[in-house]
N, CA, C and O of each residue as an XYZ file, in Angstrom:
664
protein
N       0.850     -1.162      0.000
C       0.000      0.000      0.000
C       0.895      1.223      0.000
O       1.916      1.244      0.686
N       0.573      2.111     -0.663
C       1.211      3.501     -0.915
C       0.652      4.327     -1.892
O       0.090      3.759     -2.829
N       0.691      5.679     -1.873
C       0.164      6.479     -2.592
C       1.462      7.288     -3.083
O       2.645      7.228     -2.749
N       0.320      8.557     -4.591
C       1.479      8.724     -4.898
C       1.137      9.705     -5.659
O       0.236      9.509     -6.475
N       1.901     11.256     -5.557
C       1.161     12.658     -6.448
C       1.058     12.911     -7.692
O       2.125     12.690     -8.264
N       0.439     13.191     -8.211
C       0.318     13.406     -9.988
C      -0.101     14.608    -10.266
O      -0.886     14.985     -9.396
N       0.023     15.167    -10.861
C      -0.704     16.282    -11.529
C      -0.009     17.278    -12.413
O       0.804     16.900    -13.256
N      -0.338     18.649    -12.223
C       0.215     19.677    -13.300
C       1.797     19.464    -13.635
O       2.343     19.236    -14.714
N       2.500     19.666    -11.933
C       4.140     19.868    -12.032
C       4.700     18.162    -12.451
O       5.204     17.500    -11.544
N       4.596     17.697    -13.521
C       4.740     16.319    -13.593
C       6.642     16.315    -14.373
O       7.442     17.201    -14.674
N       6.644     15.015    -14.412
C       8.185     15.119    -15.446
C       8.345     14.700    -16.421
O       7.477     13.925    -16.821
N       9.269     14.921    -17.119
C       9.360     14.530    -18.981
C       9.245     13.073    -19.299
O       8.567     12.589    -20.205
N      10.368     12.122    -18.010
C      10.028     10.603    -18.297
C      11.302     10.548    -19.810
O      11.821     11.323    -20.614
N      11.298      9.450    -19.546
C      12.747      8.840    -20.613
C      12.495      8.488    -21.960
O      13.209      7.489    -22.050
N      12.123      8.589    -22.738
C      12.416      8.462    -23.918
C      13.620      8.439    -25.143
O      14.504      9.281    -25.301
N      13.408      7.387    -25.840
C      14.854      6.905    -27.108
C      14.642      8.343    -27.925
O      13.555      8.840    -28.218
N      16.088      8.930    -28.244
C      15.990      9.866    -29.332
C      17.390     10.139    -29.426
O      18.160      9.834    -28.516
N      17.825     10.799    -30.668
C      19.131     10.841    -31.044
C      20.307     11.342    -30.244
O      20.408     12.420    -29.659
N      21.233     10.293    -30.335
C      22.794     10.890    -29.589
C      22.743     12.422    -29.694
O      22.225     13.102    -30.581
N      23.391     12.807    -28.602
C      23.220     14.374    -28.319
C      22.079     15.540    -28.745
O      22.305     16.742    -28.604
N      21.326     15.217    -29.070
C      20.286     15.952    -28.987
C      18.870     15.649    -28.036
O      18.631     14.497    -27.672
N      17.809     16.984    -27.610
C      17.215     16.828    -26.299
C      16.024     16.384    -27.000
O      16.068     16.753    -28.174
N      14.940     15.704    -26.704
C      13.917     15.185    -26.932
C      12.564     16.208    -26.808
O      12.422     16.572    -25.641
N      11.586     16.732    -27.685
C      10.791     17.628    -27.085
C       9.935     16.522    -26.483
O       9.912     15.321    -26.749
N       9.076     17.401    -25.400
C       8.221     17.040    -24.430
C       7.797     18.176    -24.136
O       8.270     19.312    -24.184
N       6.339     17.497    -23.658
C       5.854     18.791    -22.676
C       6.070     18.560    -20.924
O       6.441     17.751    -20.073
N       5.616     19.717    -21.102
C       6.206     19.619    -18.959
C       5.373     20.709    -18.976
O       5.418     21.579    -19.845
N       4.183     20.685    -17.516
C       3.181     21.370    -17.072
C       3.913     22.401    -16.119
O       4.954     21.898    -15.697
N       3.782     23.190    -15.829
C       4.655     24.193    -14.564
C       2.827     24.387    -13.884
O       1.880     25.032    -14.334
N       2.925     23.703    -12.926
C       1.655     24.023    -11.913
C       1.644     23.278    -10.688
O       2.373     22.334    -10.385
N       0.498     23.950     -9.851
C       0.864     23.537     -8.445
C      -0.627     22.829     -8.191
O      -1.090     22.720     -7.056
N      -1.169     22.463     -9.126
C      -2.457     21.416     -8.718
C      -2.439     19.905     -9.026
O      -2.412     19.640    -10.228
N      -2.449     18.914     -8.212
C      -2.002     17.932     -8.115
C      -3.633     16.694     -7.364
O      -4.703     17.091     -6.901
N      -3.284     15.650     -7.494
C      -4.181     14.183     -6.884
C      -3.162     13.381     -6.473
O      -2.166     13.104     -7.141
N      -3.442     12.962     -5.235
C      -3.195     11.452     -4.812
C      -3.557     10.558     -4.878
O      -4.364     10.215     -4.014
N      -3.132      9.483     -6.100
C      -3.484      7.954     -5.884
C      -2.991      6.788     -5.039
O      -1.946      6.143     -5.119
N      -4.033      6.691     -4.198
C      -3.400      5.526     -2.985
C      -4.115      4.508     -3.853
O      -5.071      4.430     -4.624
N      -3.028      3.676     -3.257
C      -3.212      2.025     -4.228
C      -2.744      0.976     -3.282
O      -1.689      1.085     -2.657
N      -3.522     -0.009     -3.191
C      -2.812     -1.182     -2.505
C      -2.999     -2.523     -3.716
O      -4.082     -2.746     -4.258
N      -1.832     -3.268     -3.977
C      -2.121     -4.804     -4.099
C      -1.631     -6.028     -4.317
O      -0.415     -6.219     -4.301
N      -2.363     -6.844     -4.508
C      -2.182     -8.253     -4.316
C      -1.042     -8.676     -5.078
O      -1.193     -9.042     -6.243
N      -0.272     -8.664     -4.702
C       1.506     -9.838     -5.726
C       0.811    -10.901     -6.368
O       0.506    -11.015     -7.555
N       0.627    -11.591     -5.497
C       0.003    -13.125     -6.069
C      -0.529    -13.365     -7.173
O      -0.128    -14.086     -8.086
N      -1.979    -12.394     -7.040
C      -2.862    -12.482     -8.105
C      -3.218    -11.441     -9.276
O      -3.978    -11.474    -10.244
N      -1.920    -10.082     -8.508
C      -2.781     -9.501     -9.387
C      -4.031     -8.243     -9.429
O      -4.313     -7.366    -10.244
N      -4.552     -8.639     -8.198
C      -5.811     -7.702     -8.052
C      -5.169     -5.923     -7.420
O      -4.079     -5.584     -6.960
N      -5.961     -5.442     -7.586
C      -5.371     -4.129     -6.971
C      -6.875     -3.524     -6.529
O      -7.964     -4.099     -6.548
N      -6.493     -1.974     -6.070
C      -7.768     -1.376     -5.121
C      -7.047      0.143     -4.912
O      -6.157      0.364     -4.091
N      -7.745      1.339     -6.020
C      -7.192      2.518     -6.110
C      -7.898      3.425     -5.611
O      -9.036      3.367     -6.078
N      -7.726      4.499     -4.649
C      -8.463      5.638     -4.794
C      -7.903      6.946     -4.535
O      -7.201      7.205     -3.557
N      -8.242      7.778     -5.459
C      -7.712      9.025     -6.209
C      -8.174     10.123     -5.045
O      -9.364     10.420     -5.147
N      -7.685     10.579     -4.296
C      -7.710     11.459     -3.496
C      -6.988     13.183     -3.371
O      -5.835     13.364     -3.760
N      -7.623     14.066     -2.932
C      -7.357     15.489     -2.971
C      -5.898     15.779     -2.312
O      -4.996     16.485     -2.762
N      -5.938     15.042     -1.141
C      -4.531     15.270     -0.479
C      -4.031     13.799      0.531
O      -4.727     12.808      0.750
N      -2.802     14.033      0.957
C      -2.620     13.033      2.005
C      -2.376     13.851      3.374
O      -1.878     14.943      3.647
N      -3.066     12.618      4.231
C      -3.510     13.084      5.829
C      -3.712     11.835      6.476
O      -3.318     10.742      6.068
N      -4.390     12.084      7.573
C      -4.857     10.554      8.694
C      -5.945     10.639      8.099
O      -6.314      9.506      7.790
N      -7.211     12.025      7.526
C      -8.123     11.410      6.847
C      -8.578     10.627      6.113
O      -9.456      9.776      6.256
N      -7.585     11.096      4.791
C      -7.766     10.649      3.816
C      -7.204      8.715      4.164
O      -7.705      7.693      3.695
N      -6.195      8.841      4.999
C      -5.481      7.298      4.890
C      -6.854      6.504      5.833
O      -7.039      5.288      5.785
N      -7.511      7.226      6.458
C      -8.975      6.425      6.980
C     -10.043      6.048      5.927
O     -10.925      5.194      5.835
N      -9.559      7.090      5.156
C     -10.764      7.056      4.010
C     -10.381      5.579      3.212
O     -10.973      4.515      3.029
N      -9.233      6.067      2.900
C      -9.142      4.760      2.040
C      -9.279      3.675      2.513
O     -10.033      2.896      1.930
N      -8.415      3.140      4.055
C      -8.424      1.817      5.285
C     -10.003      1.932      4.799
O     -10.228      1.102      3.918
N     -11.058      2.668      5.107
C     -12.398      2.372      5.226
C     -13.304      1.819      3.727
O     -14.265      1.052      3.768
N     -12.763      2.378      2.557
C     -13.299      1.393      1.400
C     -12.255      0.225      1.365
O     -12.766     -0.681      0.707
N     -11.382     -0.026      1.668
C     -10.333     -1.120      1.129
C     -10.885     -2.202      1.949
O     -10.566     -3.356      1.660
N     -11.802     -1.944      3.098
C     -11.622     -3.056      4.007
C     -13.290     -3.456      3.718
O     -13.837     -4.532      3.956
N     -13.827     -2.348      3.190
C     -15.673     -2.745      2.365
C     -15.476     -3.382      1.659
O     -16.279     -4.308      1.550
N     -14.151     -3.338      0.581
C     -14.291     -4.644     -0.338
C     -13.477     -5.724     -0.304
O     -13.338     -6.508     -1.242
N     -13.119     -5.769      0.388
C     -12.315     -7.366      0.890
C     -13.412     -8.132      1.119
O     -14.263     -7.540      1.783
N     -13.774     -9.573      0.707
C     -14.842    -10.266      0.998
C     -14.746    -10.710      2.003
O     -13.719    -10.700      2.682
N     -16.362    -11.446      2.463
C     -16.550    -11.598      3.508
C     -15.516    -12.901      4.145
O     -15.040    -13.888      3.584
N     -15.424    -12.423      5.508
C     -14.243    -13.161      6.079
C     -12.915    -13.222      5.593
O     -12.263    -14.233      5.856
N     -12.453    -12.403      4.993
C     -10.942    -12.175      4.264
C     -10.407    -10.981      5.153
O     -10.975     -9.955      5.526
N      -9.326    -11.381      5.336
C      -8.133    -10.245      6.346
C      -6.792    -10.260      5.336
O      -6.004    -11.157      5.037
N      -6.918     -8.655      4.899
C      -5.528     -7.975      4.304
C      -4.273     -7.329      5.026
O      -4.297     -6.323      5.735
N      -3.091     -8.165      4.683
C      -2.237     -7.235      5.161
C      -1.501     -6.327      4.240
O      -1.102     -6.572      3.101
N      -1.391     -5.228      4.943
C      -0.846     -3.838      3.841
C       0.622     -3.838      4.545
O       0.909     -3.885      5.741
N       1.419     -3.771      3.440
C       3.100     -3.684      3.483
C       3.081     -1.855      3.479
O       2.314     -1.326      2.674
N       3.636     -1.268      4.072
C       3.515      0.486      3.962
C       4.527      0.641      4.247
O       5.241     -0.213      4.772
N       4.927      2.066      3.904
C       6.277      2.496      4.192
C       6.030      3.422      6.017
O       4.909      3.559      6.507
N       7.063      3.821      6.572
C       6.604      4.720      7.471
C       6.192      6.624      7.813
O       6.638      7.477      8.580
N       5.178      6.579      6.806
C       4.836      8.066      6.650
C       3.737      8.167      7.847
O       2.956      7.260      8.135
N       3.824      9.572      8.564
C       3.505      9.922      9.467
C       1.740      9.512      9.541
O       1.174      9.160     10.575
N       1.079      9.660      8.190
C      -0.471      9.514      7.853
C      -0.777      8.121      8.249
O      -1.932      7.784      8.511
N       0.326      7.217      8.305
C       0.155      5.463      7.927
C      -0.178      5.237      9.145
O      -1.205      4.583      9.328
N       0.613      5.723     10.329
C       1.000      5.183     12.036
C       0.230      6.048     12.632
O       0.061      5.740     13.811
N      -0.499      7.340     12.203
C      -1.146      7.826     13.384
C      -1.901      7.290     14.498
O      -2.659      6.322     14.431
N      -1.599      8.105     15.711
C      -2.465      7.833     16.465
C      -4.244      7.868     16.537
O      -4.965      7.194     17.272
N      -4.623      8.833     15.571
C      -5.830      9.130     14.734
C      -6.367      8.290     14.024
O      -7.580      8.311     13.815
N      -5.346      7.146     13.381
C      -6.062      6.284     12.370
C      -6.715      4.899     13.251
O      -6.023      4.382     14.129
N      -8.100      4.363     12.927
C      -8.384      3.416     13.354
C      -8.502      2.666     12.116
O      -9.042      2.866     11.028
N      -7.765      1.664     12.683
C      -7.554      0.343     11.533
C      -8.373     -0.622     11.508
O      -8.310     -1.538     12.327
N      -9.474     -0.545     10.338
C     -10.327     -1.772     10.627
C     -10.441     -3.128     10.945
O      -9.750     -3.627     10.057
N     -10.975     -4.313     11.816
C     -10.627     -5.316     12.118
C     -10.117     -5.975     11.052
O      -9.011     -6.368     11.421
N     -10.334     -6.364      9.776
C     -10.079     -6.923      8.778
C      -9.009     -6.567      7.903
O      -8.882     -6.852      6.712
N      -8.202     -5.861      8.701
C      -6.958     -5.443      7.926
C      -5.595     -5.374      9.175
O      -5.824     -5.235     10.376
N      -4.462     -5.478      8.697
C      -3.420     -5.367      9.300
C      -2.422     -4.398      8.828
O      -2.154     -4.615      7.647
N      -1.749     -3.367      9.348
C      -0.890     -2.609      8.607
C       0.896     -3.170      9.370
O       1.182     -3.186     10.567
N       1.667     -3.503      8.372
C       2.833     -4.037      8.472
C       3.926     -2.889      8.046
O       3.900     -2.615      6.846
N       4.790     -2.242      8.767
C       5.554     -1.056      8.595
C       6.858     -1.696      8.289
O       7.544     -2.647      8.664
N       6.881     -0.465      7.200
C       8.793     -1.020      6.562
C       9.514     -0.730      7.207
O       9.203      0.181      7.974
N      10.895     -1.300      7.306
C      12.171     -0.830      7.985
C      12.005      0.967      7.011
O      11.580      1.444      5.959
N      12.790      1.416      8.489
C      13.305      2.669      7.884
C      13.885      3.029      6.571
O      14.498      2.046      6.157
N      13.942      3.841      5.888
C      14.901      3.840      5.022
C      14.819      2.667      3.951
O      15.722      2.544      3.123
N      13.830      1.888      3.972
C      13.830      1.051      2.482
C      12.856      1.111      1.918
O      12.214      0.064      1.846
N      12.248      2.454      1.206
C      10.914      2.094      0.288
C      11.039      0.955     -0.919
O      10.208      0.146     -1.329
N      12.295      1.193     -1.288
C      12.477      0.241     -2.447
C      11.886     -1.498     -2.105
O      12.092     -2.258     -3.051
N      11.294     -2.047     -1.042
C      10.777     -2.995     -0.448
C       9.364     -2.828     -0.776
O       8.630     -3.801     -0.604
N       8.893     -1.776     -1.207
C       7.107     -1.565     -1.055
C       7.330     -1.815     -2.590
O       8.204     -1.309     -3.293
N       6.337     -2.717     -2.965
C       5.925     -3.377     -4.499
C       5.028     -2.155     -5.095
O       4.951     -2.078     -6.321
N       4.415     -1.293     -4.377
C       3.676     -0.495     -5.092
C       4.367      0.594     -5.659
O       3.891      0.984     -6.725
N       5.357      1.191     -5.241
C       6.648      1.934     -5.851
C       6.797      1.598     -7.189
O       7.053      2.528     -7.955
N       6.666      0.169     -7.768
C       7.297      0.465     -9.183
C       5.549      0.637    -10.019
O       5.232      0.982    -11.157
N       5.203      0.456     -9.509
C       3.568      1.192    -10.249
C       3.455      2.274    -10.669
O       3.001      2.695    -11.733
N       4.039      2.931     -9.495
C       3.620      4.226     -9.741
C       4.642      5.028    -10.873
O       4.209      5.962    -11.549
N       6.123      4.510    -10.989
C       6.806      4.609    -11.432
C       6.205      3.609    -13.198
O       6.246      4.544    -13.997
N       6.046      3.171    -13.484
C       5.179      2.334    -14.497
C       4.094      3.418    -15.270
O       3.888      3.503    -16.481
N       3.373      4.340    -13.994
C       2.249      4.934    -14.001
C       2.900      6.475    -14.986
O       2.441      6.924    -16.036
N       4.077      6.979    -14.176
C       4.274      7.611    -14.576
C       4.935      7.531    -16.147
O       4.386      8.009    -17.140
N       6.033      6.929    -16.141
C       6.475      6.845    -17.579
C       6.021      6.228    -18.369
O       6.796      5.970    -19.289
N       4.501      5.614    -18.501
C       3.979      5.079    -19.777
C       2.828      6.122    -19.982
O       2.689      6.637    -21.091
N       1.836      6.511    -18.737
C       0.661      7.107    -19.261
C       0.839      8.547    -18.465
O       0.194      9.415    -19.054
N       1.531      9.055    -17.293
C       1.162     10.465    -16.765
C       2.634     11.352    -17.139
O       2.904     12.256    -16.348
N       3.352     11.184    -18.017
C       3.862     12.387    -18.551
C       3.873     12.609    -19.881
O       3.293     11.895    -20.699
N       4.748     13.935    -20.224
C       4.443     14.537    -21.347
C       2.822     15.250    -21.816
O       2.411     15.661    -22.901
N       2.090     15.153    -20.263
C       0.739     15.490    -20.648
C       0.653     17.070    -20.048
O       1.384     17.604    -19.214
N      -0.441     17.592    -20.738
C      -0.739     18.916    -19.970
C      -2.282     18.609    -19.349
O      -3.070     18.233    -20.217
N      -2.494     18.647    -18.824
C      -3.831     18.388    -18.089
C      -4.505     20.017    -17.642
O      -3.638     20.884    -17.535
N      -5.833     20.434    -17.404
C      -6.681     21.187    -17.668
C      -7.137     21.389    -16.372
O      -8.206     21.999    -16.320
N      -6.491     20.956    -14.965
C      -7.286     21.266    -13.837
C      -7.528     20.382    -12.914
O      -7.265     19.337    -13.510
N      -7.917     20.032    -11.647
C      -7.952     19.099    -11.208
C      -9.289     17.951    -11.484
O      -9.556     16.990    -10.762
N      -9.828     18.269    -12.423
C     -10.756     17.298    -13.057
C     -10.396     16.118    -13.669
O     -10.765     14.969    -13.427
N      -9.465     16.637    -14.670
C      -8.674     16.481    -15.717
C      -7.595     15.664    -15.229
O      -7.180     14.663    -15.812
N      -7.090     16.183    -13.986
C      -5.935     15.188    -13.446
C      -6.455     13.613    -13.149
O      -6.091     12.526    -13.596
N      -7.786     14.141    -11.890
C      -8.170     12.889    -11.789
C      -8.729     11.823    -12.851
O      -8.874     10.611    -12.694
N      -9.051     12.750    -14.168
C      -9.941     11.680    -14.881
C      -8.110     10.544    -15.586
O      -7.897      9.336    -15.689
N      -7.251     11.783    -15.881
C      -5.890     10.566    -16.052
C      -5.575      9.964    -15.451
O      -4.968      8.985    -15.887
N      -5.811     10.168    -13.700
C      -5.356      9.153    -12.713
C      -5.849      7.776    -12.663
O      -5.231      6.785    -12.274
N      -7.416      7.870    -13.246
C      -8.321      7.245    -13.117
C      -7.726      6.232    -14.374
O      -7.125      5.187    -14.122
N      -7.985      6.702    -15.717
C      -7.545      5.942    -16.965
C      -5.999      5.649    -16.929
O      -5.581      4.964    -17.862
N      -5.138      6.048    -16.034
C      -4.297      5.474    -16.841
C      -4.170      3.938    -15.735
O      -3.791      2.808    -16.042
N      -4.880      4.728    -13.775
C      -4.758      2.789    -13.187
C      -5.983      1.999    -13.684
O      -6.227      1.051    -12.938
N      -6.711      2.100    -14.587
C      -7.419      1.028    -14.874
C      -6.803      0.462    -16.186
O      -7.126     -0.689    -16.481
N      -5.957      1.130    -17.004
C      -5.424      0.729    -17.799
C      -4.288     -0.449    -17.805
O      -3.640     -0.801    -18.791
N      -4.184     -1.030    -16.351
C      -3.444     -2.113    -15.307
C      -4.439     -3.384    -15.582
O      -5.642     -3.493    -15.345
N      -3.677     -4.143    -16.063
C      -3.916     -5.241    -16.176
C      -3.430     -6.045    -14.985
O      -2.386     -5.963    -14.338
N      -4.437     -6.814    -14.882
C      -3.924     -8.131    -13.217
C      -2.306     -8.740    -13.915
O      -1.286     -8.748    -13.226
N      -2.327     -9.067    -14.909
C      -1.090     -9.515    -15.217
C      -0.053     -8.714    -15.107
O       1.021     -9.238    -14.813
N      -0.115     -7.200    -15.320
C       1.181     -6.399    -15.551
C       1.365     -6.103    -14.116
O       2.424     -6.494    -13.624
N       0.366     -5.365    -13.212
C       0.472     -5.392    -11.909
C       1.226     -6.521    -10.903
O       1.748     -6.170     -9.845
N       1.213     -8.335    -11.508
C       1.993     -8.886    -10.397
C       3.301     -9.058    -11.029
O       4.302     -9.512    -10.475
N       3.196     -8.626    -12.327
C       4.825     -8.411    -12.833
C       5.777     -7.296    -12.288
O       6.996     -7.298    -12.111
N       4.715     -6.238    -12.057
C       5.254     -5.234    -11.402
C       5.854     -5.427    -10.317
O       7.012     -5.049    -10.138
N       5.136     -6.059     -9.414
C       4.995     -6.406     -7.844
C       5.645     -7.495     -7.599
O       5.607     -7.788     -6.404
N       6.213     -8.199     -8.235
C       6.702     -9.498     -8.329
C       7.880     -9.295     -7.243
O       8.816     -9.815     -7.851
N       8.416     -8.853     -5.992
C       9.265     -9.383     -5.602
C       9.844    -10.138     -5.127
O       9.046    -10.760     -4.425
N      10.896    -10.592     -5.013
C      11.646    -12.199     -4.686
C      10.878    -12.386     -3.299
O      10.054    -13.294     -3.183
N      11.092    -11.725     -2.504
C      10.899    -11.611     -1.087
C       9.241    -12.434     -1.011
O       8.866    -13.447     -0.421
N       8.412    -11.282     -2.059
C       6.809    -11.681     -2.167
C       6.678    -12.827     -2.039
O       6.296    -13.490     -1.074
N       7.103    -13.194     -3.359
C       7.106    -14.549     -3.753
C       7.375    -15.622     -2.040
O       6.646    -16.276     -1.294
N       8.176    -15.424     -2.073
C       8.474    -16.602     -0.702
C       7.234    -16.540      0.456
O       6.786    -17.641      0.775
N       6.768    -15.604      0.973
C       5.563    -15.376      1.659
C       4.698    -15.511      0.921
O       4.203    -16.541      1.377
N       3.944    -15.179     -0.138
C       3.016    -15.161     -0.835
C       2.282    -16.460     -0.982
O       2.732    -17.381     -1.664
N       0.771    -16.543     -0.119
C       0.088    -18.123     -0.590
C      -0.845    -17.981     -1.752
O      -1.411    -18.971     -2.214
């Protein structure tokens, strides 16, 4: 589980183009932005997104509170998170049906949802100019449904997963 900002001030992202010369792109200069929190499944595949205004203990309730509506009945999730202040509050109540599991310090590179977002960005959220925060969310929206269960546990695939993973 982790979220992750998108919007106007976005970046160019890598693209092939000729020895010594710069590649055009666009690049937005703005300060309006969405958070997509995302949690999911290695194993299978499944994921569970929601596109939010900002990050807080609210919003991270908001989401704990749909993520744990759609887990079926009698199913308990555990969320791998990094340690941001919104994740551990004392404010957040964690629904029975979920567990939150905190990373060592200093290693996001351990959270599987990191290369998503990174995925997210350099295939579908740069080089774009977007029109507002409507506009942001409606790309946030199209480009994670544009996630296939297959590309997602390729994404997520780590060695580590794998060994825990039933």
């Amino acid at each position: 589980m982790d979220e992750a900002r998108f919007g106007e001030k976005g970046r160019t992202g890598h693209r092939w183009w000729v020895r010594g010369e710069r590649p055009r792109g666009l690049r937005q200069i703005g300060y309006e932005w969405a958070f997509l929190f995302g949690a999911v499944r290695p194993a299978t595949g499944q994921g569970f997104a929601l596109v939010l205004p900002e990050v807080s203990t609210a919003a991270m309730q908001a989401f704990l509170d749909r993520f744990a509506a759609a887990l079926a009945a009698g199913a308990h999730a555990v969320l791998v998170l990094d340690r941001a202040g919104w994740h551990g509050s004392r404010g957040l109540a964690v629904p029975p049906n979920v567990t939150l599991v905190p990373l060592p310090p200093y290693a996001p590179e351990l959270n599987p949802v990191e290369r998503v977002w990174l995925f997210l960005r350099e295939r579908f959220l740069s080089h774009r100019v977007l029109d507002g925060y409507g506009a942001i969310v409606a790309a946030c929206c199209k480009a994670r449904n544009a996630l296939t269960p297959e590309r997602l546990r390729s994404l997520c695939a780590y060695p580590w997963i794998r060994k825990v993973a039933l």
